[in-house]
N, C-alpha and C positions, 0 to 999 in steps of 0.2 A: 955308433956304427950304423950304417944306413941297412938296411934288411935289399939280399938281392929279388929281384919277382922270378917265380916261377920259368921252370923253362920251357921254351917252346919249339915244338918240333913239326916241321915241315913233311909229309910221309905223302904217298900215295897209298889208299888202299887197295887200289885192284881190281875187280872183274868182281870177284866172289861178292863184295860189297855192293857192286851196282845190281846185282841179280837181285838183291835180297827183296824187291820192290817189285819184281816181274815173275808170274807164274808161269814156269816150266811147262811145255805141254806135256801129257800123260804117253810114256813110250807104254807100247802094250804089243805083247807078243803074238800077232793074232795067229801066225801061223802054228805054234803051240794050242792057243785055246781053240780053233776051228775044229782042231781035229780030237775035241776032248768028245766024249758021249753026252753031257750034259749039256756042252754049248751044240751040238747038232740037233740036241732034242729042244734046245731056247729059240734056235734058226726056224727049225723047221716049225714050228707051231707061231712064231714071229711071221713067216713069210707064207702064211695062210697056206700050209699042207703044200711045200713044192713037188711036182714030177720029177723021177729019175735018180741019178746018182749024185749022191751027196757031193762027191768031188765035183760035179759039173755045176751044182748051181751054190754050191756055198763063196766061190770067189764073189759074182757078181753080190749075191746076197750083202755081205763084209763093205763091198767096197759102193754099194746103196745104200745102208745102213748108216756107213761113219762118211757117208757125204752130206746123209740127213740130221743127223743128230753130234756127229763128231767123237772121237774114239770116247773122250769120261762119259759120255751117257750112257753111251753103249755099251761098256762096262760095266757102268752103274747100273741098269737095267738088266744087264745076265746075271750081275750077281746076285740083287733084288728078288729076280727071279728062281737062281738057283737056293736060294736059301728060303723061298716061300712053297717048292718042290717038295722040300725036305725028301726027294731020292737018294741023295749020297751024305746024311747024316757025317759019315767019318770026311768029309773030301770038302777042300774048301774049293770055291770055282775054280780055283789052278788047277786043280787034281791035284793036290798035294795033298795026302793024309795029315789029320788034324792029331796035333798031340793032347 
């Protein structure tokens, strides 16, 4: 009796497959972390001591920032920074308390 060969199947994988090769860009909430006390204090010592109210020059600030380096660095760099601070010991740069 002759042995049949394995079977073969025809499929598409899909979208989730093709992604698997291409890095996502980093979604990042800025309007959450702008208005943390730790990211105003990373701003404002970043943007050499600005004048005024925090609301008026933190947009511009944000959107100089991630045109220069792009939102992972600037990330990377607050959080680099907030964990080299050691001010909020319990807080991770989300403001979310650390368990």
């Amino acid at each position: 009796m002759q042995e049949k060969p394995p079977t073969q199947g025809v499929g598409v994988q899909g979208i989730a497959s093709a992604k698997q090769g291409i890095s996502q860009p980093v979604q990042v909430d800025w309007n959450h972390i702008a208005r943390l006390p730790s990211f105003e204090m990373f701003a404002f010592e970043k943007s050499q001591n600005p004048i005024g109210d925090v609301d008026k020059w933190m947009p511009q600030f944000l959107q100089n920032s991630i045109a220069q380096v792009g939102n992972e660095t600037l990330l990377a760099e607050y959080c680099q920074w907030h964990e080299a601070k050691g001010c909020w010991p319990n807080e991770t740069p989300m403001g979310e308390l650390r368990t």
